[in-house]
LUMDO-501564 format. One record per residue (C-alpha): residue number from 1; residue in one letter; x negated, y, z negated. Coordinates in steps of 0.2 Angstrom, whole numbers, plus 5000, padded with zeros to 4 digits. Each point is the difference from the previous one (the first is absolute). Example, Ala and Ser with C-alpha at 12.3 -4.5 7.8 and 13.67 -1.06 7.14 Angstrom:
2
     k   r   east   north     up
     1   A   4938    4978   4961
     2   S   4994    5017   5003
# end
This chain:
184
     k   r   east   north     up
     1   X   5002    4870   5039
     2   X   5012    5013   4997
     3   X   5010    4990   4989
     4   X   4987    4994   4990
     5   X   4995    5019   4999
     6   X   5018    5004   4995
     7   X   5000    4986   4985
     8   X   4984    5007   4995
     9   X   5009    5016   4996
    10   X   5016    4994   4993
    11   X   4990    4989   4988
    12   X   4991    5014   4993
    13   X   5018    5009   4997
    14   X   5006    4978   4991
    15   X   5007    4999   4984
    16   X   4992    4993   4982
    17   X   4996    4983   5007
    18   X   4985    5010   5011
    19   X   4993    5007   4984
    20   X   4996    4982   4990
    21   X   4988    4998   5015
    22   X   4982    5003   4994
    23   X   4986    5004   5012
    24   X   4990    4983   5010
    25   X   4984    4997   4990
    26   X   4993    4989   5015
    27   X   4983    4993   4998
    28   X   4992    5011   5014
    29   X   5007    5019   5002
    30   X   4989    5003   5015
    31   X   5009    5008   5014
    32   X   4993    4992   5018
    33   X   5007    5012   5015
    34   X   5010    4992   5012
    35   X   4998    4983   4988
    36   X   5009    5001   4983
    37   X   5003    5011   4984
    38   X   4996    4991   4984
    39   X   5000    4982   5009
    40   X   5014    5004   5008
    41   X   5001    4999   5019
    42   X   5013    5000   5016
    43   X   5007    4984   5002
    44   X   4998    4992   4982
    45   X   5013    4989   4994
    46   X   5011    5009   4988
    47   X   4994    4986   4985
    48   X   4982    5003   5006
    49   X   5004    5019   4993
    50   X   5009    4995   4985
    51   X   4983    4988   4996
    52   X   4991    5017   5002
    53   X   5008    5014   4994
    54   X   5013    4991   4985
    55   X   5021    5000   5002
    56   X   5009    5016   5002
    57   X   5017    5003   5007
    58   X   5005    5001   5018
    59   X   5013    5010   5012
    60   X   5008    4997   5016
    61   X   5003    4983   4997
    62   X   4982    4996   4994
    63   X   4994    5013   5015
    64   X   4991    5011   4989
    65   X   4992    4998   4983
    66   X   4991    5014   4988
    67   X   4989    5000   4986
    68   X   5001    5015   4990
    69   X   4990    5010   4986
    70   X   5004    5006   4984
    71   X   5011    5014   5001
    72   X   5014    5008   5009
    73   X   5000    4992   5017
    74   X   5003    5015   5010
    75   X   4983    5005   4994
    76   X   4991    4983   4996
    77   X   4989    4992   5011
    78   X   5006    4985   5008
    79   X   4993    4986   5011
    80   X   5014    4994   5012
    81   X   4999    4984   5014
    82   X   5014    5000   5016
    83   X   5002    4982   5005
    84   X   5011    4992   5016
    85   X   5003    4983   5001
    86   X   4991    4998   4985
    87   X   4982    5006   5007
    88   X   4993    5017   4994
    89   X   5000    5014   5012
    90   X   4994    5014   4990
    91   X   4991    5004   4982
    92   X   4998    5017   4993
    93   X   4994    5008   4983
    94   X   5007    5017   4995
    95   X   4993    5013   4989
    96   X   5009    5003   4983
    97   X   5004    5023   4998
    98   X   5006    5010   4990
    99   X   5018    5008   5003
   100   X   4988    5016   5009
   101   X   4993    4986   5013
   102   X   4983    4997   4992
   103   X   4990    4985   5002
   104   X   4999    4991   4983
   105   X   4986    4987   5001
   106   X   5005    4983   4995
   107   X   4995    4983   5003
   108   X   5006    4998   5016
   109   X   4985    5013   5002
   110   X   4988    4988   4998
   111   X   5004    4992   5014
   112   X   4986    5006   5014
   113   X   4993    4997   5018
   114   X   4983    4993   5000
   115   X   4997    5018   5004
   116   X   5007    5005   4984
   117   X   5017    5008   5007
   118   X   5013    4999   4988
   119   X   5015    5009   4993
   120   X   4996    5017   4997
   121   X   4985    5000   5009
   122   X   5000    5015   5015
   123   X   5009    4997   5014
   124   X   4985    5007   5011
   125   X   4988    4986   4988
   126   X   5009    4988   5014
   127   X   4994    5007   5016
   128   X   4984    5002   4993
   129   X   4999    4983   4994
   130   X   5005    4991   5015
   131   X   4996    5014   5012
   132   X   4989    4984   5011
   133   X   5018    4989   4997
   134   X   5008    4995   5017
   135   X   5017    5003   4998
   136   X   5000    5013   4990
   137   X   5013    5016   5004
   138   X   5003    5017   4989
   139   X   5020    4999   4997
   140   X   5008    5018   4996
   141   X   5016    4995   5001
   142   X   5014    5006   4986
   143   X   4995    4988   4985
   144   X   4984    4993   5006
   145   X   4989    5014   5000
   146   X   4985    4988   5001
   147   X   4994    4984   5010
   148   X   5004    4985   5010
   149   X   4990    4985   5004
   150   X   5006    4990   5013
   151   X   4995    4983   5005
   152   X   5011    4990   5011
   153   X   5019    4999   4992
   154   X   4995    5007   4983
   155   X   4994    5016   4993
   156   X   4994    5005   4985
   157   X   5006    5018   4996
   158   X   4993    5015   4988
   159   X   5014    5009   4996
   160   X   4997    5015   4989
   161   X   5008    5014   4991
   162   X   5009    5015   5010
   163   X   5002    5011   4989
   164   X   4998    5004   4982
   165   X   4986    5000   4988
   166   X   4991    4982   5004
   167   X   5003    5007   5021
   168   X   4985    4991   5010
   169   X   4997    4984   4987
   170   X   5007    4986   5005
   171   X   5019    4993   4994
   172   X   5001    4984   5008
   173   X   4990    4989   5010
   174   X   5011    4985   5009
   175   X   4995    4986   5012
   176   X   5016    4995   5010
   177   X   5002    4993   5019
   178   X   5008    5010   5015
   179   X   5009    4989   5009
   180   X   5017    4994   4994
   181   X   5004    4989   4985
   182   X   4999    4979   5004
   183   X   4985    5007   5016
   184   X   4984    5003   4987
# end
């Protein structure tokens, strides 16, 4: 899991090819907790994502793949997948800023719960929301600052701004799988 999250980060910091990428436009953008995001759940077959979500490009040896936003991808929003063996262990969608760290809605915005959770919605909307949830766990930790839901070896997470203008909305909401690569 750690290397996957390591990926994730150096693919936000790739070169030109990453830019080309353009944002999934799946045919459902509903976000199931613990299930999938836009379709896209643990264990799909990396073809079964590209059927989804279109082509992009890859890193890590085909480990990790991003879609992005118009824009400078520092600050675009971005939908990435981290795959091992070929199967997806974790999805996420990330909100697109401003250079200040403010949300800027976008598409990948439109992409809600069936309780209407999205990014950009409040961070405390989530508790609220699921409040009856099993599973369900406030997470404070240094770039969370929001909430867990756990169910079994997956977990869909929350994560909100820390600081800044947008502090409290949400950033980023991923669904990934806690134990290690190849045993989701």
């Amino acid at each position: 899991m750690k290397r996957i999250a390591f990926l994730l980060t150096i693919g936000c910091l790739a070169g030109p090819a990453v830019a080309s990428a353009k944002l999934p436009h799946p045919s459902a953008t509903l976000i199931v907790p613990v299930r999938s995001i836009g379709g896209v759940g643990i264990g799909m077959s990396k073809a079964a994502v590209f059927r989804h979500w279109g082509h992009t490009s890859c890193f890590g040896g085909g480990e990790v793949c991003y879609w992005y936003g118009p824009g400078s991808q520092l600050h675009a929003e971005r939908a990435a997948v981290g795959f091992h063996n070929g199967k997806v262990t974790s999805v996420s969608i990330n909100a697109a800023t401003t250079a200040s760290q403010k949300f800027v809605p976008g598409q990948l915005s439109s992409w809600k719960t069936d309780k209407g959770i999205h990014l950009g919605s409040s961070a405390s909307s989530v508790g609220t929301a699921y409040r009856h949830t099993g599973g369900l766990r406030k997470n404070d930790s240094e770039g969370v600052r929001g909430w867990d839901i756990i169910h079994g070896d997956d977990t869909l997470r929350f994560g909100g701004f820390d600081i800044g203008p947008s502090k409290g909305r949400l950033r980023y909401i991923q669904l990934y799988c806690t134990p290690l690569p190849g045993q989701c």
